[in-house]
C-alpha positions in Angstrom: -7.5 45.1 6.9 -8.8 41.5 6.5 -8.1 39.1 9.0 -6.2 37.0 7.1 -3.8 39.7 6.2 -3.6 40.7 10.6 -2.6 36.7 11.0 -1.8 35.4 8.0 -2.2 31.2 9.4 -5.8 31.8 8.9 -4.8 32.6 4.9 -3.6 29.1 4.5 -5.7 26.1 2.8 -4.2 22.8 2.0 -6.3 21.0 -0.6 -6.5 17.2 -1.6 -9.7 16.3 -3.7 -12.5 16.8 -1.3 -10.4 17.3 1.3 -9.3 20.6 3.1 -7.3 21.3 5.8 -7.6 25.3 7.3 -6.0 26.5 10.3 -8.5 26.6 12.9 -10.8 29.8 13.9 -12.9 30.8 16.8 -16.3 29.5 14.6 -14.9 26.4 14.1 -14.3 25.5 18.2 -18.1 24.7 19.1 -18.1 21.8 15.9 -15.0 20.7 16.8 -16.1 19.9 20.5 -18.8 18.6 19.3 -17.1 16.6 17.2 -14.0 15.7 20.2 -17.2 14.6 22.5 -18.9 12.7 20.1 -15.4 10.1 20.6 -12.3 9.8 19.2 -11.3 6.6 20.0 -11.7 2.9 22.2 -12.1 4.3 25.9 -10.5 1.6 26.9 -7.1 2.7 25.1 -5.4 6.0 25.2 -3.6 7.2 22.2 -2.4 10.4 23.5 0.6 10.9 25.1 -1.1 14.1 26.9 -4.4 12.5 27.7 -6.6 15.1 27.2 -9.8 12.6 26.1 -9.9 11.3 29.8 -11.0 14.7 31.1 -14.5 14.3 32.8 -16.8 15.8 29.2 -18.2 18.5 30.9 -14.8 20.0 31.5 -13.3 19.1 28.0 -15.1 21.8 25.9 -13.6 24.9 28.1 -10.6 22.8 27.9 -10.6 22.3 24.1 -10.7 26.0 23.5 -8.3 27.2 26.6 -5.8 24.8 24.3 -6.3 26.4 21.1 -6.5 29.9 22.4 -3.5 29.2 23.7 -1.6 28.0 20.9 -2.4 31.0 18.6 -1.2 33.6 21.1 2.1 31.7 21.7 2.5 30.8 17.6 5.8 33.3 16.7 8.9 32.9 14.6 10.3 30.9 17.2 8.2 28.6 18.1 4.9 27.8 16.6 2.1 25.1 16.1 -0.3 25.4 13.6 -3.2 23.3 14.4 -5.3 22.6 10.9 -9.6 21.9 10.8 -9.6 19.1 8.4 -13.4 19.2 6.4 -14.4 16.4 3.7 -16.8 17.6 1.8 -17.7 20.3 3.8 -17.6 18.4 6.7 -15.5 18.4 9.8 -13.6 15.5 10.5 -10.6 15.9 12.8 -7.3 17.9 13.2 -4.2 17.6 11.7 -1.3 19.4 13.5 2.4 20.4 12.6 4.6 22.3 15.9 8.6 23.0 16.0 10.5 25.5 17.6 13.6 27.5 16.1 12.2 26.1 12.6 14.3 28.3 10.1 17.8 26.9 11.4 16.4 23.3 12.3 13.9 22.9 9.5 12.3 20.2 11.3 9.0 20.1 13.6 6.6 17.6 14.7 2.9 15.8 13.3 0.2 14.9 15.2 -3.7 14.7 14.7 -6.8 13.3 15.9 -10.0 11.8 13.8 -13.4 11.3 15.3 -13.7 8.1 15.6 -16.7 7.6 13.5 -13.7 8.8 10.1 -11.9 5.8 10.9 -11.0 3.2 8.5 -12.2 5.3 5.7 -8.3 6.3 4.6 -9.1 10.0 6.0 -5.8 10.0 8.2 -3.8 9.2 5.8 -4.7 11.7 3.3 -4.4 14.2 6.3 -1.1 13.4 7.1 0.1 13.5 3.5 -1.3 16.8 2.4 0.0 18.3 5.6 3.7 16.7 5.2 3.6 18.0 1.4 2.8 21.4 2.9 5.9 21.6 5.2 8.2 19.9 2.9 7.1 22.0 0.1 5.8 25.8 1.3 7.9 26.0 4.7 11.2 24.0 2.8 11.6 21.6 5.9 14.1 18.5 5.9 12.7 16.1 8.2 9.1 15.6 9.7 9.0 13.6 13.0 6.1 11.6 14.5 5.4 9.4 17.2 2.9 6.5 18.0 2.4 4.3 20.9 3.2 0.3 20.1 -0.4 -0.3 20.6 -1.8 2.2 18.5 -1.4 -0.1 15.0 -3.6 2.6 13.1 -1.4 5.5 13.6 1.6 3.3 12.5 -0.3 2.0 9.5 -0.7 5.6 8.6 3.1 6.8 9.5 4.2 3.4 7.6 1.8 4.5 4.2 3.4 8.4 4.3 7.1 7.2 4.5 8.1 7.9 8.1 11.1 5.5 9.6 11.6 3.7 13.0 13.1 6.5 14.8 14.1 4.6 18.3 11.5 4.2 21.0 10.7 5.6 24.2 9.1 5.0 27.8 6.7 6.8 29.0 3.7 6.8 31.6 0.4 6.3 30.8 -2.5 6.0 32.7 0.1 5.4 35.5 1.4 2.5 33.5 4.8 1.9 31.7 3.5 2.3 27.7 6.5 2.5 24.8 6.4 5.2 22.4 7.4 4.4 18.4 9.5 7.6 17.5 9.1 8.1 13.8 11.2 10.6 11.2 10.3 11.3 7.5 12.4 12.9 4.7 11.6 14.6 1.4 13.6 11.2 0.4 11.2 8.9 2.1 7.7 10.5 1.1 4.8 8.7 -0.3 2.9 11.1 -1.6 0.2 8.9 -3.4 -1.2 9.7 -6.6 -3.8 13.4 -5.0 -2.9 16.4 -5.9 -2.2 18.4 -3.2 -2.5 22.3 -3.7 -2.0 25.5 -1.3 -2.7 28.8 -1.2 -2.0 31.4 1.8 1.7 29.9 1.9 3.8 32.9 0.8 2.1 35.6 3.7 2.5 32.6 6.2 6.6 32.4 5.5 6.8 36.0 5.9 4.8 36.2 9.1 7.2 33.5 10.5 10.5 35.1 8.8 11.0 31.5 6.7 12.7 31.7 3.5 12.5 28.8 1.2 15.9 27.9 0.1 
């Protein structure tokens, strides 16, 4: 058997123009360190609400793939995250992310991503986030995508604001020991921009089965 017939995530590509978004493999990890210690944002601000970036670097890489190791082997009908590579031209960028649990009764789960910061500016994020809401709206049939951005983190909300997503409420959270409000975010099939790329996939129908979806 191929692999991508044992786990059928790794079958999936998401495609916008030059862009491509695949579930992550083990040959990808050493890049995308590489690409995580080479900065993702301002030190001075943290845009995670996990803030995995302030790890002292020569613990982060071990850390990186402890994560992602860790997220396939808990990925099942019930609860999964799939956690996407996204290459421009070839070339690694960043992640884009979609996790939800009990997805085929709620139909709803959550984005998040990252971009080295080196992407930014260049409308990469964007682009991410729409080819990966097209996919779950689309292939996986959900009704609602949720985000979530810190007030200070303008970029993110520029890019939530672009895609469609709607002021959801806030929250209050900790961060770096200090009080920080969280922007909760929710987009329908309704409310999605989805720009004028074509967004193609292929690997879609082996990934519903493996996950016992149904697209209604």
């Amino acid at each position: 058997m191929r692999l991508e017939e044992i786990w059928p995530p790794f079958a999936v590509a998401v495609t916008a123009g030059d862009l491509t978004l695949r579930v992550v493999r083990d040959e990808d990890l050493p890049e995308l360190v590489d690409l995580a210690l080479s900065g993702i944002h301002d030190p001075a601000l943290m845009p995670f609400s996990f803030p995995w970036t302030d790890v002292d670097p020569c613990e982060l890489p071990a850390n990186f793939v402890r994560h992602h190791w860790q997220v396939r082997s808990a990925l099942s009908a019930a609860r999964f995250s799939l956690e996407f590579g996204a290459r421009r031209d070839g070339q690694l960028v960043g992640i884009q992310g979609f996790s939800t649990n009990d997805f085929a009764i709620t139909r709803t789960g959550e984005t998040g991503s990252w971009l080295a910061k080196r992407f930014h500016g260049q409308g990469i994020g964007t682009r991410m986030r729409r080819a990966m809401c097209a996919f779950v709206f689309d292939e996986l049939d959900a009704t609602e995508i949720t985000s979530g951005a810190f007030l200070d983190n303008q970029a993110s909300l520029a890019v939530s604001r672009k895609v469609g997503y709607r002021p959801n409420g806030t929250e209050h959270l900790v961060r770096r020991g200090d009080l920080a409000g969280l922007q909760r975010l929710v987009l329908t099939p309704g409310d999605f921009i989805r720009g004028d790329e074509m967004i193609t996939v292929t690997g879609a129908e082996s990934l519903r089965v493996f996950l016992g979806l149904t697209v209604r």
